[in-house]
C-alpha positions as CSV (number, residue, x, y, z in Angstrom):
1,X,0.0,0.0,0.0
2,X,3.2,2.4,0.7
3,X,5.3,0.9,-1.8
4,X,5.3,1.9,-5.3
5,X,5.6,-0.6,-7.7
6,X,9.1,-1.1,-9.7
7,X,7.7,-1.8,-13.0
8,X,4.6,-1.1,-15.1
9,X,4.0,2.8,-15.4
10,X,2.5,3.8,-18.7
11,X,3.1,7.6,-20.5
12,X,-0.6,8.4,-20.3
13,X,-3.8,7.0,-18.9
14,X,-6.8,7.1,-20.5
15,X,-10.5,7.0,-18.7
16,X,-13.7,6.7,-20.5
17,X,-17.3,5.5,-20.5
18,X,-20.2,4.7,-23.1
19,X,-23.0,6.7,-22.8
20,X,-25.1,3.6,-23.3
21,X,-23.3,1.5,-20.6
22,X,-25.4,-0.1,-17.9
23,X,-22.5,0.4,-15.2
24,X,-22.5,4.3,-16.0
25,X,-21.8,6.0,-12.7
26,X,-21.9,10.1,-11.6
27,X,-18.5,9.3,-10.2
28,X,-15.6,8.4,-11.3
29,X,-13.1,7.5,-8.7
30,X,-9.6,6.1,-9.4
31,X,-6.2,6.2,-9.2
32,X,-2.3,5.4,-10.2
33,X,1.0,5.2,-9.4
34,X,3.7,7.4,-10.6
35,X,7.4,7.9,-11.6
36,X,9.4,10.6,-12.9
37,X,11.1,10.9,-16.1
38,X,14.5,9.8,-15.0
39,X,13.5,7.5,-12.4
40,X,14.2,9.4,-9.4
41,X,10.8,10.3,-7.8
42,X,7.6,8.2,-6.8
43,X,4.2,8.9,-6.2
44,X,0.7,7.8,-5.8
45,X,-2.8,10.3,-7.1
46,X,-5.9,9.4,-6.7
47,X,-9.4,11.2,-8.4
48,X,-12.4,11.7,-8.4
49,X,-14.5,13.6,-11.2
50,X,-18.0,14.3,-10.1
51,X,-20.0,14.3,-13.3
52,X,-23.3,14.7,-11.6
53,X,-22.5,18.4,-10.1
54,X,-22.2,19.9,-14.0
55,X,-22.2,23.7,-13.3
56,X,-21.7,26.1,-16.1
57,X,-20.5,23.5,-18.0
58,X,-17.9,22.0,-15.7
59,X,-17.1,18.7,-13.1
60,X,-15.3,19.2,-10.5
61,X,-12.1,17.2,-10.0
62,X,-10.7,16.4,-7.3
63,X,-6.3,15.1,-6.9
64,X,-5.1,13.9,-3.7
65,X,-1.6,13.3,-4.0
66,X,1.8,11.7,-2.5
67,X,5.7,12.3,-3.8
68,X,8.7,11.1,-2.7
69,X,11.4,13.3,-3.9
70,X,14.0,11.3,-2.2
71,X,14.9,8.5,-4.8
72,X,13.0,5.9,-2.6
73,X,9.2,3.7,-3.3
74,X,8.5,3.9,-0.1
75,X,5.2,6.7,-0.3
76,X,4.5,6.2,3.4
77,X,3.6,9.7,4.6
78,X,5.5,11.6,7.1
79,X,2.4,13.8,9.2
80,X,4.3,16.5,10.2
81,X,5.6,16.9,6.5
82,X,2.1,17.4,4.9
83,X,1.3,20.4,3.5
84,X,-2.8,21.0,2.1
85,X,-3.4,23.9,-0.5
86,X,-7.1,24.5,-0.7
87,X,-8.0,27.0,-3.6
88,X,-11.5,29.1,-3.1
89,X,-14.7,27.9,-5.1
């Protein structure tokens, strides 16, 4: 759970639904691994889009996010390290 993996990262991720789909959901919620360009830094984001709250023709979109600058996998968080930027509505 606090370990990124070694292997397996992809350039891009791509997320989509059929209109006509059965499972169709006002939520999306996922999330991924990630790892710099050259290898040195790991982290983890999750999100959520919120296609049911459609205001002025947006979602909202929500990333909660981990990096660990410090050449290491390990993305167990350090509390006193954390730092939270909220941005108005």
């Amino acid at each position: 759970m606090f370990l990124a993996p070694e292997a397996g990262y992809q350039p891009r991720i791509l997320v989509g639904a059929q209109k006509d789909s059965q499972a169709w959901s006002s939520r999306f919620n996922g999330g991924f691994y990630l790892k710099s360009r050259d290898g040195r830094c790991y982290g983890k984001i999750a999100v959520t889009v919120i296609t049911g709250l459609v205001r002025e023709g947006a979602v909202p979109v929500n990333l909660d996010g981990y990096i660990n600058l410090a050449s290491s996998r390990n993305l167990e968080i350090d509390p006193q390290k954390v730092t939270t930027i909220k941005y108005p509505r």
